[in-house]
DRENDREN-560190 format. One record per residue (C-alpha): y, z, x; residue in three letters; residue number from 1. Coordinates in nm, 2 decimals, always signed. Last residue first. Example, Ala and Ser with C-alpha at 12.3 -4.5 7.8 and 13.67 -1.06 7.14 Angstrom:
- -0.11 / +0.71 / +1.37 / ser / 2;
- -0.45 / +0.78 / +1.23 / ala / 1;
//
This chain:
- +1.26 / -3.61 / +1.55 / unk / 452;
- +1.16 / -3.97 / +1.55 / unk / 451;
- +0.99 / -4.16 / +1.81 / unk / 450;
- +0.97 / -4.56 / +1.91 / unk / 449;
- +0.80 / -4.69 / +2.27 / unk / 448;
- +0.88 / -5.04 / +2.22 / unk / 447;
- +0.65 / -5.33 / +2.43 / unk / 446;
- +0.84 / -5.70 / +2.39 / unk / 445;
- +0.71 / -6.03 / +2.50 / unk / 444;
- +0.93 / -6.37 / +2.42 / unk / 443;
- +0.83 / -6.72 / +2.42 / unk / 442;
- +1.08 / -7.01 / +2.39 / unk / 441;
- +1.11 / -7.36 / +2.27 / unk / 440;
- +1.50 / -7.44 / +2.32 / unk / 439;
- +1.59 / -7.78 / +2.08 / unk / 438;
- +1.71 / -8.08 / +2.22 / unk / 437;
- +2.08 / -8.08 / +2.32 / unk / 436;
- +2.38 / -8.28 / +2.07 / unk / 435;
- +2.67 / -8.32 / +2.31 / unk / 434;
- +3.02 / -8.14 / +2.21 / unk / 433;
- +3.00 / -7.81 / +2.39 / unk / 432;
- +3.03 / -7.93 / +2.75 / unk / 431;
- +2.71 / -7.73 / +2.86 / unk / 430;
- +2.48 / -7.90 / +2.56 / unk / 429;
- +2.50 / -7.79 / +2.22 / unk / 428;
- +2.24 / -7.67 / +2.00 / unk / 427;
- +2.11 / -7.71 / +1.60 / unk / 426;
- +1.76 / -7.56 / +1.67 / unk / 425;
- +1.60 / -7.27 / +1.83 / unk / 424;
- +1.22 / -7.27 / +1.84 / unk / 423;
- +1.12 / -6.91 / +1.85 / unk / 422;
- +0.74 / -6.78 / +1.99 / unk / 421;
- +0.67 / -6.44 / +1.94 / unk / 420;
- +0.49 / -6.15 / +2.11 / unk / 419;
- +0.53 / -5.83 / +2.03 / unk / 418;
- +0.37 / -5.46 / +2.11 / unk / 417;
- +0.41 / -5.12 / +1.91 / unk / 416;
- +0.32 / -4.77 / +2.06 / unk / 415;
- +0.44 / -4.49 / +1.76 / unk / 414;
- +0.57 / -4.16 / +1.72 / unk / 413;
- +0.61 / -3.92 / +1.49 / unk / 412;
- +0.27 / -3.90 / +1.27 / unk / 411;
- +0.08 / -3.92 / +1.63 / unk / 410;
- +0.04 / -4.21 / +1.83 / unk / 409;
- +0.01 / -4.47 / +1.60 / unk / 408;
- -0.04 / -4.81 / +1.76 / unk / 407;
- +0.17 / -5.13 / +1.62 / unk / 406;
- +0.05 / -5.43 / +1.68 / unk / 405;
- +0.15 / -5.82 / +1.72 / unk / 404;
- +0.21 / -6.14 / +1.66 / unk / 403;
- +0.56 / -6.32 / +1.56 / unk / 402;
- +0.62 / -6.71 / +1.47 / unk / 401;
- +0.95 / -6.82 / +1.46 / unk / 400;
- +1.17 / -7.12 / +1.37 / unk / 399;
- +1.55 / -7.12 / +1.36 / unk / 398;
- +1.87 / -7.31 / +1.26 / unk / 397;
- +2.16 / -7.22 / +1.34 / unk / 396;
- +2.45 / -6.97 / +1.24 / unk / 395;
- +2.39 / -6.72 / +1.52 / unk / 394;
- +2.70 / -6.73 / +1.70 / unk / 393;
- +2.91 / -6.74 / +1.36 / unk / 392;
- +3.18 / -7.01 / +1.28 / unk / 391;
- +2.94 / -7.27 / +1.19 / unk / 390;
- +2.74 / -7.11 / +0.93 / unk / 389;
- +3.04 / -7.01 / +0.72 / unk / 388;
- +3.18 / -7.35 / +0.80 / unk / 387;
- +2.93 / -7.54 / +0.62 / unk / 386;
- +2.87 / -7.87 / +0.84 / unk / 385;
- +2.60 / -7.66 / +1.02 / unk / 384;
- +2.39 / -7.68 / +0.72 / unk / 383;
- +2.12 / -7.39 / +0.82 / unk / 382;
- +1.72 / -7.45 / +0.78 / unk / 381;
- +1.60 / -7.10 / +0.85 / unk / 380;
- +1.26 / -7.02 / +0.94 / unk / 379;
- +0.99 / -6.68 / +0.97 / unk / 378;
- +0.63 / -6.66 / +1.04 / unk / 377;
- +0.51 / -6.32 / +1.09 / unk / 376;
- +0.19 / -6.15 / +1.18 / unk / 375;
- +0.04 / -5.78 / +1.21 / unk / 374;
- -0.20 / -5.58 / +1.36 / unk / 373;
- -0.23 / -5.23 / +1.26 / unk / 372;
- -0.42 / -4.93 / +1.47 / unk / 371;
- -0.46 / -4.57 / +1.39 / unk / 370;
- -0.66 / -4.65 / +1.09 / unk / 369;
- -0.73 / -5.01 / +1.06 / unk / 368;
- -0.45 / -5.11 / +0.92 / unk / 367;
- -0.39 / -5.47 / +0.81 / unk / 366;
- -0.05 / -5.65 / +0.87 / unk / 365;
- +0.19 / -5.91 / +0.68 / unk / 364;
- +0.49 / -6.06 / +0.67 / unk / 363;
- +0.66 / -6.36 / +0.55 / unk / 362;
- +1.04 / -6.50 / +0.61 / unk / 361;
- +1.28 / -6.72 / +0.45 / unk / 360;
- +1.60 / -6.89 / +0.52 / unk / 359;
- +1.80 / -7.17 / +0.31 / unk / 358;
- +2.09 / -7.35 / +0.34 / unk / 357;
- +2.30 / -7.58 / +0.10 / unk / 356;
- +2.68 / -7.69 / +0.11 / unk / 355;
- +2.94 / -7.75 / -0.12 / unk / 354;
- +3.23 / -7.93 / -0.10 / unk / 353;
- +3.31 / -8.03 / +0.24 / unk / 352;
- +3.77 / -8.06 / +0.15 / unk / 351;
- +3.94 / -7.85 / +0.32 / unk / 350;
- +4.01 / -7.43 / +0.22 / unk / 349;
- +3.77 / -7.31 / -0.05 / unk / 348;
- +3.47 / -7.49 / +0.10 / unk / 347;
- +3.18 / -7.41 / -0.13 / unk / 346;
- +2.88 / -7.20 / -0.06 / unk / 345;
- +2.49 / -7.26 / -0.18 / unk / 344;
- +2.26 / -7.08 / +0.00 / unk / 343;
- +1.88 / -7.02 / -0.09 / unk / 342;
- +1.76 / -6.66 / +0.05 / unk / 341;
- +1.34 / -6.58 / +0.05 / unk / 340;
- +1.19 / -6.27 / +0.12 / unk / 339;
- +0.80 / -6.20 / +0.20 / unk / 338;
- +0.63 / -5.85 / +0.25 / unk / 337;
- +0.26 / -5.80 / +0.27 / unk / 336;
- +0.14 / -5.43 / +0.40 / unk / 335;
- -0.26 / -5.40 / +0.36 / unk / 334;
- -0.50 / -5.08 / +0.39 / unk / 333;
- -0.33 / -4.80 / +0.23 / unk / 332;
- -0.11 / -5.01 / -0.02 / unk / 331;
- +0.18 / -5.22 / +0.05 / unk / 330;
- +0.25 / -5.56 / -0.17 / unk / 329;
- +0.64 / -5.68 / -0.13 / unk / 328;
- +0.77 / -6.00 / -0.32 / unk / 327;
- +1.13 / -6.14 / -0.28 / unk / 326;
- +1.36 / -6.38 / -0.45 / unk / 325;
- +1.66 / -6.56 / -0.41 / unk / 324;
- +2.00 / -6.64 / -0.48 / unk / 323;
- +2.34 / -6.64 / -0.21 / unk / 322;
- +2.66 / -6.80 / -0.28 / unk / 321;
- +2.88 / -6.79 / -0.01 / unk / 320;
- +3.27 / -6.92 / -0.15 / unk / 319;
- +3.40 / -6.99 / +0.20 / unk / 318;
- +3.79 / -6.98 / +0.36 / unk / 317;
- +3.85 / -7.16 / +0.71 / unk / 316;
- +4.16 / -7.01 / +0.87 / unk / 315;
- +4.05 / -7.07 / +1.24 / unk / 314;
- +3.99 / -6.67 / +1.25 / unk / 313;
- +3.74 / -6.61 / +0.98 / unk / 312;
- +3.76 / -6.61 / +0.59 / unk / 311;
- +3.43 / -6.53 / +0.35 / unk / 310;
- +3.51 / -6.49 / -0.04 / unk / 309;
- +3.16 / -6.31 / -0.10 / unk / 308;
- +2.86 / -6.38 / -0.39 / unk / 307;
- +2.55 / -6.25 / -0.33 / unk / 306;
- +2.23 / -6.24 / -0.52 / unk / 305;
- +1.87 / -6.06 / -0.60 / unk / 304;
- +1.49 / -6.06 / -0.74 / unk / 303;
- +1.16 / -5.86 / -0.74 / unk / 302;
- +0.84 / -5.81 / -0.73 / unk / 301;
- +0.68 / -5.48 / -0.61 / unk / 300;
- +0.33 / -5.46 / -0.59 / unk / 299;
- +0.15 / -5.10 / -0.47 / unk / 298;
- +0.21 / -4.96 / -0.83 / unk / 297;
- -0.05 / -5.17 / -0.96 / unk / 296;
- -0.13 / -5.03 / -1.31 / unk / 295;
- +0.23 / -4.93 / -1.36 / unk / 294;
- +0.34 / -5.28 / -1.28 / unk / 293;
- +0.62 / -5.28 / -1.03 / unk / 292;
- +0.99 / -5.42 / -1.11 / unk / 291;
- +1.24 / -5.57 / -0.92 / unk / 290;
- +1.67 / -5.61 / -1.03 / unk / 289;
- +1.91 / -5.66 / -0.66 / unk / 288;
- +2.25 / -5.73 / -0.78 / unk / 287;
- +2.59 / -5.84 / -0.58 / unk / 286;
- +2.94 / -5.82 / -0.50 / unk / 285;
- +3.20 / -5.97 / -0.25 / unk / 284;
- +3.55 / -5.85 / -0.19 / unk / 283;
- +3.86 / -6.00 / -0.06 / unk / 282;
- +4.19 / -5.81 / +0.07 / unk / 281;
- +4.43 / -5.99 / +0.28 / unk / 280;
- +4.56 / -5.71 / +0.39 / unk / 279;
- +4.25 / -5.54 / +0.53 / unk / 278;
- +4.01 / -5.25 / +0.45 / unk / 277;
- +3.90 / -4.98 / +0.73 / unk / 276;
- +3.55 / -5.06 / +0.70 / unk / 275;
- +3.62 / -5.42 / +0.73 / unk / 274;
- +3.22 / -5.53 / +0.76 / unk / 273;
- +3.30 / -5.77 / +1.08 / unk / 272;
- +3.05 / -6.05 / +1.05 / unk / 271;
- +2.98 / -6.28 / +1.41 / unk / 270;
- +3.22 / -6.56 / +1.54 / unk / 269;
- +3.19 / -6.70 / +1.87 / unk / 268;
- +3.01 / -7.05 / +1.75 / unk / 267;
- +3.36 / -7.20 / +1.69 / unk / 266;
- +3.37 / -7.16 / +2.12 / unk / 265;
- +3.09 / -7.47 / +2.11 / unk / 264;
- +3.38 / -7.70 / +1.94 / unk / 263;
- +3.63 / -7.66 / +2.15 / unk / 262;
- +3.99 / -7.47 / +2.18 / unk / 261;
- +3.94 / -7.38 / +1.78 / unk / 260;
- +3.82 / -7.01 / +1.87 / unk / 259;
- +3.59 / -6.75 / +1.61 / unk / 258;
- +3.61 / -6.42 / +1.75 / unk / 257;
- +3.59 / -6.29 / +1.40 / unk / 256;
- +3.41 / -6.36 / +1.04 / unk / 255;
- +3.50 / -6.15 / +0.82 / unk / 254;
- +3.33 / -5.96 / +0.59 / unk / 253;
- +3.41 / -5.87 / +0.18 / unk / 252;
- +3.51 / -5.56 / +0.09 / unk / 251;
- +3.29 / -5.38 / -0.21 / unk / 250;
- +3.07 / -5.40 / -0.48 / unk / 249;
- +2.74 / -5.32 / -0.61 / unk / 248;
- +2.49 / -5.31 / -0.88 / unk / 247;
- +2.10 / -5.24 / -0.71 / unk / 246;
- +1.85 / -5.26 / -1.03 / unk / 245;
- +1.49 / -5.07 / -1.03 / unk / 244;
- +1.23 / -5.19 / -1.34 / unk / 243;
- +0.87 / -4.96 / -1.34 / unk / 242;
- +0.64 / -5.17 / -1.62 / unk / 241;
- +0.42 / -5.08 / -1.88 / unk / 240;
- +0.63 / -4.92 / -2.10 / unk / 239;
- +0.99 / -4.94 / -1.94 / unk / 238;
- +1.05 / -4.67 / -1.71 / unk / 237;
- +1.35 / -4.69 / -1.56 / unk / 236;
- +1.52 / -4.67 / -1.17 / unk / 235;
- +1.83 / -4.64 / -1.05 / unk / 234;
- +2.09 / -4.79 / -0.84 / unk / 233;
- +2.48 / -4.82 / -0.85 / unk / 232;
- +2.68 / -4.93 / -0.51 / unk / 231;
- +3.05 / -4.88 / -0.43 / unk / 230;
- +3.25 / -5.05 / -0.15 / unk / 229;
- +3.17 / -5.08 / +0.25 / unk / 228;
- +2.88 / -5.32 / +0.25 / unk / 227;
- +2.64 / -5.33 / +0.52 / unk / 226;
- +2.39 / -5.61 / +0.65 / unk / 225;
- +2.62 / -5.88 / +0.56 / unk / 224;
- +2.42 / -6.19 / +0.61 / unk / 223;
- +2.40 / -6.40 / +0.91 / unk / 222;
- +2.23 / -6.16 / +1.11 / unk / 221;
- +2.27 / -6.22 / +1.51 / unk / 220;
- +2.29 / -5.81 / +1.66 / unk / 219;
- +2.61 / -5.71 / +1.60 / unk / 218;
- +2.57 / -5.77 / +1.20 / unk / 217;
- +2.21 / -5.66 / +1.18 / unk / 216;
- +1.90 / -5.89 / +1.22 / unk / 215;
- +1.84 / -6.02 / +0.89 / unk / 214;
- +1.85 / -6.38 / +1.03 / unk / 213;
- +1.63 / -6.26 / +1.29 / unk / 212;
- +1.37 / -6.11 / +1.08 / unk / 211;
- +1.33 / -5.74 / +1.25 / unk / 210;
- +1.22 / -5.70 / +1.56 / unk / 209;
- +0.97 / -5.40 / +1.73 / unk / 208;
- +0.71 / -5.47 / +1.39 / unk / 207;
- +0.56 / -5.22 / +1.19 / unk / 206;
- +0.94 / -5.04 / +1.07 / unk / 205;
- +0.97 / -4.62 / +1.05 / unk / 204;
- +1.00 / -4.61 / +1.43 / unk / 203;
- +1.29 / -4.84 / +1.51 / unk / 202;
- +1.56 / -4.64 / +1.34 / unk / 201;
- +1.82 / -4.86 / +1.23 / unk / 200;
- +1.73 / -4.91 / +0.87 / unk / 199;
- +1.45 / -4.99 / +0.71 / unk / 198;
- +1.42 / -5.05 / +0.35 / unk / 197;
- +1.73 / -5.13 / +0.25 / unk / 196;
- +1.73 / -5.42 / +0.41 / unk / 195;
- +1.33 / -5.50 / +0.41 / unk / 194;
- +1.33 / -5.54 / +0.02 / unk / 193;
- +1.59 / -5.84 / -0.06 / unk / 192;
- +1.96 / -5.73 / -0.11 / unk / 191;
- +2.14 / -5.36 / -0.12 / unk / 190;
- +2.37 / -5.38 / +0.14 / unk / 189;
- +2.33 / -5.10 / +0.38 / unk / 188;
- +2.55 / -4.85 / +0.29 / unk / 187;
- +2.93 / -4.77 / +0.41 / unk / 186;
- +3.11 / -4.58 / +0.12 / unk / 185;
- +3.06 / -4.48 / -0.26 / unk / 184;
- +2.74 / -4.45 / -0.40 / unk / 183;
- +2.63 / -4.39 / -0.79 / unk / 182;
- +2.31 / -4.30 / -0.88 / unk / 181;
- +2.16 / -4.38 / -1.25 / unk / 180;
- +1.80 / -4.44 / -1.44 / unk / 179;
- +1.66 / -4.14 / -1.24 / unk / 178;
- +1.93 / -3.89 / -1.40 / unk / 177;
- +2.27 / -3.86 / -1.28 / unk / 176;
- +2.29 / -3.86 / -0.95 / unk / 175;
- +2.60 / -3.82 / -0.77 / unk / 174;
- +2.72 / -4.00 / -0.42 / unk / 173;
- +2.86 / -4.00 / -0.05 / unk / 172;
- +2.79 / -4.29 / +0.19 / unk / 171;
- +2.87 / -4.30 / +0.60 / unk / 170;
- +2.62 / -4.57 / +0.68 / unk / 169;
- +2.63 / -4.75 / +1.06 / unk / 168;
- +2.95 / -4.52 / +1.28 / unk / 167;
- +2.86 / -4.68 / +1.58 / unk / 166;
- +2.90 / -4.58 / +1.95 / unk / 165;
- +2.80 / -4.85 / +2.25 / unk / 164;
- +2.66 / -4.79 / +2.53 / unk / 163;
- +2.68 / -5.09 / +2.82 / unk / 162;
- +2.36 / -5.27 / +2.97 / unk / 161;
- +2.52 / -5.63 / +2.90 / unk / 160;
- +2.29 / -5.72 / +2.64 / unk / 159;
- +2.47 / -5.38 / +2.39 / unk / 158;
- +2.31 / -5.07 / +2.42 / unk / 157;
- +2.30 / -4.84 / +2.10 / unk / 156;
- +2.43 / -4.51 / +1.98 / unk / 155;
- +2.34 / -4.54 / +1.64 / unk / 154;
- +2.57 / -4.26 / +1.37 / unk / 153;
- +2.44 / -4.25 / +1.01 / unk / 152;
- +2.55 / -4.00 / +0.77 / unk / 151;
- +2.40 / -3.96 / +0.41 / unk / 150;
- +2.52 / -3.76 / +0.13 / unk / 149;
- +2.45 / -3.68 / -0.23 / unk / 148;
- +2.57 / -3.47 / -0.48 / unk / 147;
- +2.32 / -3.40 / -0.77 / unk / 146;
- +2.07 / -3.14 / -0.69 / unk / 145;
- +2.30 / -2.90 / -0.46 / unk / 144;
- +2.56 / -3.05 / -0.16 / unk / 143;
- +2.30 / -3.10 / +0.11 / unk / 142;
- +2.40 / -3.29 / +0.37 / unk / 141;
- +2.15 / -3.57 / +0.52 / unk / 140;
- +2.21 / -3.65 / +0.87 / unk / 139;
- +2.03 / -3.92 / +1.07 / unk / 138;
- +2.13 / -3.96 / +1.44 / unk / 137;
- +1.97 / -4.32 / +1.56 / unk / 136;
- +1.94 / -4.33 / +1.94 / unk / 135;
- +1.92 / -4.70 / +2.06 / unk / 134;
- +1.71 / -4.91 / +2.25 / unk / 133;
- +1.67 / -4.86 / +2.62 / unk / 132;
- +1.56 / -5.14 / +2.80 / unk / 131;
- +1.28 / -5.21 / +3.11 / unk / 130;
- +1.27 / -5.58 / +3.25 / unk / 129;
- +1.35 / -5.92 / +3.13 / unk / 128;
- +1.71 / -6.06 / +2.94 / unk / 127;
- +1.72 / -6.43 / +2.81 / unk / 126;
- +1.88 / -6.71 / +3.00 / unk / 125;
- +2.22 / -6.88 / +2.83 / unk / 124;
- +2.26 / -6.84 / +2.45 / unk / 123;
- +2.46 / -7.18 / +2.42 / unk / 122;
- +2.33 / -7.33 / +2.73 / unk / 121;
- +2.02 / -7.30 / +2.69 / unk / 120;
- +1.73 / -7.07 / +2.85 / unk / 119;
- +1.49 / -6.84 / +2.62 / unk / 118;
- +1.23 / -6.73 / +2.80 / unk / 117;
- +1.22 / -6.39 / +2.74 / unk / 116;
- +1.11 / -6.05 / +2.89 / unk / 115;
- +1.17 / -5.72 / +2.71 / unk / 114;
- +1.02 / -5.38 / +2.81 / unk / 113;
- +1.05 / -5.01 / +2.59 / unk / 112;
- +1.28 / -4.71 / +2.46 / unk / 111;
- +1.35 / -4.60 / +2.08 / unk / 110;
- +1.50 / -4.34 / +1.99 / unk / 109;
- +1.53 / -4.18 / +1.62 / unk / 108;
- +1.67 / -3.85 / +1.50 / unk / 107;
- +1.71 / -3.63 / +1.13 / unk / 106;
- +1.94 / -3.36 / +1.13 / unk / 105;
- +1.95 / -3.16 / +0.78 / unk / 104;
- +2.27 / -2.98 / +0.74 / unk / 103;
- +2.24 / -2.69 / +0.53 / unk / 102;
- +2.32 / -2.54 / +0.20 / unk / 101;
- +2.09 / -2.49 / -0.13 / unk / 100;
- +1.79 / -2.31 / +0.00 / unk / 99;
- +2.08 / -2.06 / +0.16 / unk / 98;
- +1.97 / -1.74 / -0.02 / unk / 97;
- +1.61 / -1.86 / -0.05 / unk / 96;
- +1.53 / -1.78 / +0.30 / unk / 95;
- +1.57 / -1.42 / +0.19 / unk / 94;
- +1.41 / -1.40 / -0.09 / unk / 93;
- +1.09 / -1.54 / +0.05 / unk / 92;
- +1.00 / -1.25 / +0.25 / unk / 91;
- +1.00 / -1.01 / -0.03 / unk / 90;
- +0.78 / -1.29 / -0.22 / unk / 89;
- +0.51 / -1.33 / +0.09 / unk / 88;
- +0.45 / -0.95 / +0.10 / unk / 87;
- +0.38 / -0.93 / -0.24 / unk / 86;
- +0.16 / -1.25 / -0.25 / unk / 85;
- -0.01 / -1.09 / +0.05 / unk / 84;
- -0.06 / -0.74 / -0.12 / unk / 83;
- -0.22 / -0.92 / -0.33 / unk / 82;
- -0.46 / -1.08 / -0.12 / unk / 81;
- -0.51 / -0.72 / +0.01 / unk / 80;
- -0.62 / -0.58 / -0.28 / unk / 79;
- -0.85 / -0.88 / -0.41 / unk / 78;
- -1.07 / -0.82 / -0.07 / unk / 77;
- -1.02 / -0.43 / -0.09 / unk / 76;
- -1.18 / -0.43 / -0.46 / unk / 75;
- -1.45 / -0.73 / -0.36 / unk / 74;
- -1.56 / -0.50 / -0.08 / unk / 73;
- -1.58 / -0.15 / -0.23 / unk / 72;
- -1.77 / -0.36 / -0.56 / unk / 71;
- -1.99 / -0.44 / -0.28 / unk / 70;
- -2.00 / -0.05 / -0.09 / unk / 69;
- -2.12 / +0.06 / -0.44 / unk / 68;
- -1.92 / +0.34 / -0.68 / unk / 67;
- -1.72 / +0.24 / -0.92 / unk / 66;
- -1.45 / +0.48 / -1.05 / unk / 65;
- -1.23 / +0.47 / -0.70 / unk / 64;
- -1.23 / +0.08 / -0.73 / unk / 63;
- -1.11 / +0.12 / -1.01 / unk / 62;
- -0.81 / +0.29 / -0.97 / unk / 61;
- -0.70 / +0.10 / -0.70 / unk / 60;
- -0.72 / -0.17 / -0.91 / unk / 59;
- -0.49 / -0.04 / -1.14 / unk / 58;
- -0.25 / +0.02 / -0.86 / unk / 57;
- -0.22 / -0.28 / -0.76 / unk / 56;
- -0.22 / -0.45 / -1.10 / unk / 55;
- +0.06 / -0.25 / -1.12 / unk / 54;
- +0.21 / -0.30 / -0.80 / unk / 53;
- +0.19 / -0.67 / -0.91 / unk / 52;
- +0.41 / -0.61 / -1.15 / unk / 51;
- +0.65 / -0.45 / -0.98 / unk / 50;
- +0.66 / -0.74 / -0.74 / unk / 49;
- +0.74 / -0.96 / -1.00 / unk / 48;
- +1.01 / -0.79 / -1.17 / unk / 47;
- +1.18 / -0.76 / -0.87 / unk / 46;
- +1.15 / -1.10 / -0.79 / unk / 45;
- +1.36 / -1.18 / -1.10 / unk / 44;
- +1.59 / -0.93 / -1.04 / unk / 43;
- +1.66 / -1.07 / -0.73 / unk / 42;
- +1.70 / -1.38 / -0.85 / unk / 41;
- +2.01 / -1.32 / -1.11 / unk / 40;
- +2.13 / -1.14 / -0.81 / unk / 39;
- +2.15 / -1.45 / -0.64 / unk / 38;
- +2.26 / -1.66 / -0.92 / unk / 37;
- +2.52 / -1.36 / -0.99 / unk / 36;
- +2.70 / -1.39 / -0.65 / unk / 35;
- +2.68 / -1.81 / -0.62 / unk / 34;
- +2.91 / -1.78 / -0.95 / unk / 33;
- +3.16 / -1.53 / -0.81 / unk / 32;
- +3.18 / -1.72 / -0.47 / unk / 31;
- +3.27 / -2.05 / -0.65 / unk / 30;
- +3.55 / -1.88 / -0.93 / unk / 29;
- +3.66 / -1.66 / -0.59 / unk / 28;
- +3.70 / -1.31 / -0.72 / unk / 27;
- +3.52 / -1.27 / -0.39 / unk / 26;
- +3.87 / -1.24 / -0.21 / unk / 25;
- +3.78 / -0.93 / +0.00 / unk / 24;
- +3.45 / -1.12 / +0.17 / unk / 23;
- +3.10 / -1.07 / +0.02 / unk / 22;
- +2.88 / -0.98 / +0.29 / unk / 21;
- +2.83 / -0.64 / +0.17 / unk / 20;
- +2.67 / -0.74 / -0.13 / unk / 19;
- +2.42 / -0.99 / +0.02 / unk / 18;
- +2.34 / -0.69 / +0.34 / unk / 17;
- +2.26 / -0.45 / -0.02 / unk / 16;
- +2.03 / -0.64 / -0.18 / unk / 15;
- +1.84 / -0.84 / +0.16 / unk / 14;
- +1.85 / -0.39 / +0.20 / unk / 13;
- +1.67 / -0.39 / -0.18 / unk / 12;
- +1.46 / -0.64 / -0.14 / unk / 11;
- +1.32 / -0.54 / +0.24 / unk / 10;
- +1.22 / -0.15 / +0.10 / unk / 9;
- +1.00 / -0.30 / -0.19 / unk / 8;
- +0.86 / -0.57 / +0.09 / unk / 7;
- +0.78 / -0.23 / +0.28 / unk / 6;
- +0.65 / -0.02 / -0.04 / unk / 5;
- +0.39 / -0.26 / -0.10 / unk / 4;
- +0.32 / -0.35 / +0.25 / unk / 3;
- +0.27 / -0.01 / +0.32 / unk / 2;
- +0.00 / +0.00 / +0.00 / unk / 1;
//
């Protein structure tokens, strides 16, 4: 019975210490409220551990009527468990004072070797040896059971071997049931699957790379990876069928370090998000709407849109219109993702029209336990007459086909290895004006990814 009377003893000081740690100005409205929740609970737990004392006690009684060395036994063995429980709620009330605050730290890294082939004159020789990724900090505040916040800060290194600081997701909302959160802030724009999906920690994707044209803004995508505006999401249940919609809204990018001295320097240009707003202020919007049968909750199906007012620095001005489609199957044995984005932006400044593009991709790896293997094939067929496409670096054309596996250490940390062969289309030879024939390159990559 020590415990008993010890977790008795622990209540009532966690008691007092909570009431004496209440500053002169508790007549706060906030601080007033948190006060009674807290006692609120421990009168609750009071109630509990009396009541075990009770039963407590009653068995103590009979285990003193019945004589027999088994009954003995079976007595002492249900005494102490609940002592136990006993012991286990007077310990509890005290780490459920600050349940509700905190500052959960989530981390990433991500360390390995890279050697490529690629050699044009546009991209110039690929990179070989050791690299350091990027370290991913991850915070989650916790504001109660409806305000939301997320925090993402990468410290990444750039091709030249430099660090680089960047502020990724910095997004605060409110839930208000399943069927509706809303976001304000920097998110990662809600289209396709693998987007939102993985973000900028290495660890929690199969594969080392993502699809290139998906890539993020810094690193070669040709879409808007993050959207700084609002965002509503939620989920419903409708009968047989799980449907999740993605409504958002928010600055448009723009294209910069775009140059009109020659024609290979309009290939400069890569998406600027404009975080801080701008004067010339445009916006872009979009939906994502899938649903997954409630018999095969492993499928998801689903569809999604763009629309952005796109400038960049030689004054060009593009309608991008983006509609497409995506299907994702992952279960315990297979992971199958595909995504497919068809292009069709007008010239809002000289006189092209409209222009098509398109870019898929299609993934897919089996486990085998510790072990998964997987492969991707993914292209883009890119109108380089569209000046959206031809005022970005990465705005040509593309083939790829990926191999590889990814090795499960333990539950946080993973051994992955890539090989890929890319085809790059739609290049320039050294003066900038002459067509060149296409770079057919192979790459090998080894990532040793954590997360902490």
């Amino acid at each position: 019975m020590q415990i008993v009377h010890k977790t008795i003893l622990a209540a009532c000081v966690a008691s007092a210490l909570g009431a004496a740690a209440v500053p002169a100005g508790a007549a706060d409205t906030a601080v007033a409220a948190r006060l009674k929740e807290l006692e609120k609970k421990l009168e609750q737990s009071m109630r509990m551990i009396e009541a075990l004392q009770d039963k407590v006690n009653r068995l103590e009684g009979g285990a003193a009527a019945r004589p027999g060395h088994a009954a003995a036994d079976e007595q002492g063995a249900r005494l102490e468990n609940l002592e136990r429980q006993v012991s286990q709620l007077g310990s509890g009330m005290f780490s459920r004072t600050g349940a509700e605050d905190g500052l959960p730290l989530h981390g990433f890294a991500d360390v390995g070797m890279f050697r490529s082939g690629e050699n044009n004159a546009v991209y110039g020789r690929g990179n070989k040896g050791f690299m350091v990724g990027s370290l991913d900090l991850y915070l989650t505040p916790q504001f109660g059971d409806r305000v939301k916040a997320l925090v993402e800060t990468v410290i990444e290194v750039d091709r030249d071997g430099s660090a680089v600081v960047d502020l990724e997701r910095v997004q605060a909302g409110y839930t208000f049931s399943d069927a509706l959160t809303a976001w304000i802030g920097r998110f990662h724009t809600p289209y396709g699957y693998w987007n939102t999906a993985f973000h900028h920690g290495a660890q929690i994707q199969t594969s080392i790379l993502r699809p290139r044209f998906l890539d993020f803004e810094d690193k070669g995508g040709i879409l808007p990876a993050h959207t700084v505006g609002g965002w509503l999401t939620g989920v419903l249940d409708a009968g047989p069928v799980r449907v999740g919609y993605d409504a958002y809204a928010g600055n448009a990018p723009h294209i910069e370090g775009a140059a009109p001295s020659a024609p290979s320097l309009l290939r400069m240009g890569e998406l600027n998000m404009k975080a801080a707003g701008s004067g010339s202020h445009r916006t872009s919007s979009g939906f994502n709407a899938w649903f997954t049968p409630k018999s095969q909750s492993s499928l998801r199906l689903g569809v999604h849109g763009l629309r952005a007012n796109v400038a960049d620095d030689l004054g060009n001005d593009t309608r991008v219109g983006m509609l497409g489609a995506y299907g994702v199957w992952i279960d315990d044995d297979w992971e199958v993702l595909g995504e497919y984005y068809h292009f069709q932006n007008r010239d809002l400044s000289g006189g092209t029209g409209r222009r098509g593009s398109n870019a898929w991709y299609l993934q897919a790896g089996y486990n085998f336990g510790l072990a998964t293997p997987f492969a991707r094939l993914e292209r883009t067929r890119l109108d380089q007459n569209d000046n959206y496409f031809a005022s970005q670096l990465s705005g040509r054309s593309y083939d790829r086909l990926a191999l590889g596996m990814r090795y499960e250490l333990n539950q946080k940390s993973a051994l992955k290895f890539e090989l890929n062969r890319t085809r790059q289309k739609d290049l320039v030879a050294a003066d900038g004006i002459t067509p060149a024939p296409d770079d057919a390159f192979i790459e090998a990559l080894m990532q040793f990814a954590i997360r902490f």
